[in-house]
ChimeraX commands (.cxc) that place a marker at each C-alpha (Angstrom):
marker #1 position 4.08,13.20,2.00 radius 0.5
marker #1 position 2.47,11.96,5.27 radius 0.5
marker #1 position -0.53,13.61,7.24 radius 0.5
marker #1 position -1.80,12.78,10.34 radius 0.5
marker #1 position -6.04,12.20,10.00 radius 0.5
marker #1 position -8.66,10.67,12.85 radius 0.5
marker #1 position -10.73,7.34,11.53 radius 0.5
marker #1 position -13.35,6.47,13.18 radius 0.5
marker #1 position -12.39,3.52,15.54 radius 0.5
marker #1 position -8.44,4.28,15.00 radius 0.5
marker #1 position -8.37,7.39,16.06 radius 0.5
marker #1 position -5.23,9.46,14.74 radius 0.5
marker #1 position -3.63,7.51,12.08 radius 0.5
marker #1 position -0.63,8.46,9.52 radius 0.5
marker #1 position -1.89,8.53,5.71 radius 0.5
marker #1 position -0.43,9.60,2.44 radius 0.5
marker #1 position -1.28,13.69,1.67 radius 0.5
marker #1 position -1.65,13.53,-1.91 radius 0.5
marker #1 position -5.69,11.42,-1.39 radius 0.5
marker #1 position -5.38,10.62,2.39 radius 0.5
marker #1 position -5.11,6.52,2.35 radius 0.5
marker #1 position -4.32,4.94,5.60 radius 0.5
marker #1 position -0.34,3.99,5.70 radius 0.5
marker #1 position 0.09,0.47,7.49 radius 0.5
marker #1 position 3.24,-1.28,9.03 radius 0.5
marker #1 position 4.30,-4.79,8.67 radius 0.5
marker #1 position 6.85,-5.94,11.40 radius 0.5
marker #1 position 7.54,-8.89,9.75 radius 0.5
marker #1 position 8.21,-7.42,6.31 radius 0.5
marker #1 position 6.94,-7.54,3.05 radius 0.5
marker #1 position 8.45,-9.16,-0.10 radius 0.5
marker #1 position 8.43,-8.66,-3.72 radius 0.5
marker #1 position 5.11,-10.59,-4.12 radius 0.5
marker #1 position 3.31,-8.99,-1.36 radius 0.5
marker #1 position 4.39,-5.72,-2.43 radius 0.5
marker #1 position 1.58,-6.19,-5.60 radius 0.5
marker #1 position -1.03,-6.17,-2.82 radius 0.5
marker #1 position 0.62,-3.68,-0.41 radius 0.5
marker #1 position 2.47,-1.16,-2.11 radius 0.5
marker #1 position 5.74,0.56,-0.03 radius 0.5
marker #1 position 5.31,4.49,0.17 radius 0.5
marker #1 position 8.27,5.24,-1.35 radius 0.5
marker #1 position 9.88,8.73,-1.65 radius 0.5
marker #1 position 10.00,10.62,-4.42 radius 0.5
marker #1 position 13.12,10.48,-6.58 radius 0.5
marker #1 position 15.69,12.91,-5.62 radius 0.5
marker #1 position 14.01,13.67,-2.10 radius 0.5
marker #1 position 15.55,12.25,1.11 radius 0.5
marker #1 position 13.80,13.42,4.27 radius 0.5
marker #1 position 9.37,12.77,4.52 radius 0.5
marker #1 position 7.69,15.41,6.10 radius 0.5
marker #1 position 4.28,15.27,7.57 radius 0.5
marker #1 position 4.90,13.87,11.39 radius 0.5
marker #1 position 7.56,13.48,13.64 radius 0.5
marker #1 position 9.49,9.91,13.67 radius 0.5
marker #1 position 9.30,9.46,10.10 radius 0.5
marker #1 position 12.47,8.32,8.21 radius 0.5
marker #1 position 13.74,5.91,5.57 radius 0.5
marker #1 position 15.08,2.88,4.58 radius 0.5
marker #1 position 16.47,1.45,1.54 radius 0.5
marker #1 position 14.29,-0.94,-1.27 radius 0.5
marker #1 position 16.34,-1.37,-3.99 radius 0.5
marker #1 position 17.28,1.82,-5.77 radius 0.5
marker #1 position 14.58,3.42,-3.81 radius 0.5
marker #1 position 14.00,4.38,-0.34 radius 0.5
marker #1 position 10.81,3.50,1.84 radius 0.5
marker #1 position 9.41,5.88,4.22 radius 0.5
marker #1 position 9.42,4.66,8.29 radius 0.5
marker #1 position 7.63,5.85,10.64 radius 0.5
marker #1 position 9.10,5.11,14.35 radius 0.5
marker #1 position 11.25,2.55,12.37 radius 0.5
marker #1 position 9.03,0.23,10.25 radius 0.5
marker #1 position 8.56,0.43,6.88 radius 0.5
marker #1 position 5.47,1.96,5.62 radius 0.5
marker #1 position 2.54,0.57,2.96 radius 0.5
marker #1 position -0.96,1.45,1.46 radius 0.5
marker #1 position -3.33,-1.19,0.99 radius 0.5
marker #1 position -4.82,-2.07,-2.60 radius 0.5
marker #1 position -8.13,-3.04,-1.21 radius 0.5
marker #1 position -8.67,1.00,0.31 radius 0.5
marker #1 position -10.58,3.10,-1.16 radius 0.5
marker #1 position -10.97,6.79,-0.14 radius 0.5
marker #1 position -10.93,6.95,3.20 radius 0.5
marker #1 position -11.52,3.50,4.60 radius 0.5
marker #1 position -8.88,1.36,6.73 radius 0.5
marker #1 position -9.63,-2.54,5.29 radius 0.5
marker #1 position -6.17,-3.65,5.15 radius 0.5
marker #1 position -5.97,-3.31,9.55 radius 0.5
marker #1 position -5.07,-7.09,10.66 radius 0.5
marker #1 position -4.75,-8.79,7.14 radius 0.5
marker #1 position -1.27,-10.55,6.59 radius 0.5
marker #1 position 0.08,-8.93,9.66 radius 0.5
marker #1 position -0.39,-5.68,8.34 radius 0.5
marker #1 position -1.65,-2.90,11.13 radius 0.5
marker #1 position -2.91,0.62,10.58 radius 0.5
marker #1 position 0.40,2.90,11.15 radius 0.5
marker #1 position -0.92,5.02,14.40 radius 0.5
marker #1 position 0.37,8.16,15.30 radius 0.5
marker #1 position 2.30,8.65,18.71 radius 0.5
marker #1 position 3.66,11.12,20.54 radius 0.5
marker #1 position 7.26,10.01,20.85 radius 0.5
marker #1 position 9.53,8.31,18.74 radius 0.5
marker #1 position 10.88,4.58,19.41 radius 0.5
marker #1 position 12.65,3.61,16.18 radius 0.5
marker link #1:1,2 radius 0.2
marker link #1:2,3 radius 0.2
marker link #1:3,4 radius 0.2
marker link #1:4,5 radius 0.2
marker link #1:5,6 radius 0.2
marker link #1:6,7 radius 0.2
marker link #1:7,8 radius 0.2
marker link #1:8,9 radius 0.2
marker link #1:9,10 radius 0.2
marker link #1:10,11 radius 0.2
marker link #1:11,12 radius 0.2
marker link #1:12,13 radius 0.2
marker link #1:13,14 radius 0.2
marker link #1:14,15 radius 0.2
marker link #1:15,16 radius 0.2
marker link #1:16,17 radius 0.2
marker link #1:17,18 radius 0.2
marker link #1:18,19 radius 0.2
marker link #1:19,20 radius 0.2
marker link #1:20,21 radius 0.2
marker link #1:21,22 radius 0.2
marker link #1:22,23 radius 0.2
marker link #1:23,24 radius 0.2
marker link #1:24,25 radius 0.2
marker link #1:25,26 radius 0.2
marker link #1:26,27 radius 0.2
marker link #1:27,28 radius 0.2
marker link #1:28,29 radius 0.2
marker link #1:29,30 radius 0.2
marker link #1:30,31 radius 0.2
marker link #1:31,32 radius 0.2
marker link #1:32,33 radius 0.2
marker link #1:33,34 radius 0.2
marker link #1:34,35 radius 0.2
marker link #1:35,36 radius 0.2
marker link #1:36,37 radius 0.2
marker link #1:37,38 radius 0.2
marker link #1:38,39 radius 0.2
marker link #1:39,40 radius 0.2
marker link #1:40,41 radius 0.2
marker link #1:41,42 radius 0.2
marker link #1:42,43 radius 0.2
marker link #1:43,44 radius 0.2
marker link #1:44,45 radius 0.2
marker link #1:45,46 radius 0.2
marker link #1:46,47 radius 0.2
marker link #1:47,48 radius 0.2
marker link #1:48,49 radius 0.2
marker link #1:49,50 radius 0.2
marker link #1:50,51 radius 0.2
marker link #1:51,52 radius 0.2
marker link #1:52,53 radius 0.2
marker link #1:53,54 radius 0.2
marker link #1:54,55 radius 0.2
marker link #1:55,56 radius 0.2
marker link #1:56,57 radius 0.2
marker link #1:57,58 radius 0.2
marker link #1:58,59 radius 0.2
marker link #1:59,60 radius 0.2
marker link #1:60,61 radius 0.2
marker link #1:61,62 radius 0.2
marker link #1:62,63 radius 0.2
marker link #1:63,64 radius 0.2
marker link #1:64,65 radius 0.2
marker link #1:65,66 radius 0.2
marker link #1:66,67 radius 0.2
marker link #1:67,68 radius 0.2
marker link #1:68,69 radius 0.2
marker link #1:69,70 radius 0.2
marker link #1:70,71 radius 0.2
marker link #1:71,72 radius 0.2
marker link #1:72,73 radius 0.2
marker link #1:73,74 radius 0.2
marker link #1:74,75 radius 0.2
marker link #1:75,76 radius 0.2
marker link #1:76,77 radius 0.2
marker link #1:77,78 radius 0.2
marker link #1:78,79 radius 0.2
marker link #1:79,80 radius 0.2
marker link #1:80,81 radius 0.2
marker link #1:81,82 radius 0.2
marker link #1:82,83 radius 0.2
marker link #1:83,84 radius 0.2
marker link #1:84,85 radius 0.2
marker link #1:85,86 radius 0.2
marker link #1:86,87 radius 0.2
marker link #1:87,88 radius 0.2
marker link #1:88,89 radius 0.2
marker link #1:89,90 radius 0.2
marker link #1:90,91 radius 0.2
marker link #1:91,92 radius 0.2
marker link #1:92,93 radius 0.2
marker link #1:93,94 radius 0.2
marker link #1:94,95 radius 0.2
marker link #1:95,96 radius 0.2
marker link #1:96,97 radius 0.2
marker link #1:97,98 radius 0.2
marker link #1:98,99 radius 0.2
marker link #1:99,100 radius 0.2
marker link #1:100,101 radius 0.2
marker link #1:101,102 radius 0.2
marker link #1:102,103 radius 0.2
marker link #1:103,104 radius 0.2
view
């Protein structure tokens, strides 16, 4: 579900396994409109625990539930591509960095 890769100028960043987008983190949250633009990495239907890194979790959206990582809700960016990282600082939105312990 979640991999840990380096970017160049991030260094190690969480991103989705399936095609390796960057994952970003919103503190202030993200509502039904911005969700068009940053779409929550949600967890497959009948699947309840991500793998990929330590400190992920998840939270409810609706009927589904959001993967966290150290607590905060995680998103891909429609304006990625590959492997790029153009959503970092737009709306509040920051690339989801890996740590080494958990906070959340």
């Amino acid at each position: 579900m979640v991999a840990v890769a380096r970017r160049h100028g991030f260094g190690k960043i969480l991103v989705t396994v399936s095609v390796g987008m960057a994952l970003y983190e919103n503190p202030a949250g993200c509502n039904a409109a911005c969700r068009s633009i940053w779409p929550p990495l949600l967890m497959p239907t009948g699947k309840t625990t991500p793998k990929g890194a330590k400190c992920l979790g998840t939270a409810r959206l609706g009927h589904h539930r959001q993967v966290t990582y150290n607590g905060q809700r995680l998103y891909t960016f429609t304006g990625d591509s590959g492997h790029s990282v153009n959503g970092n600082g737009l709306a509040g939105f920051v690339v989801a960095k890996h740590t080494t312990s958990c906070t959340g």
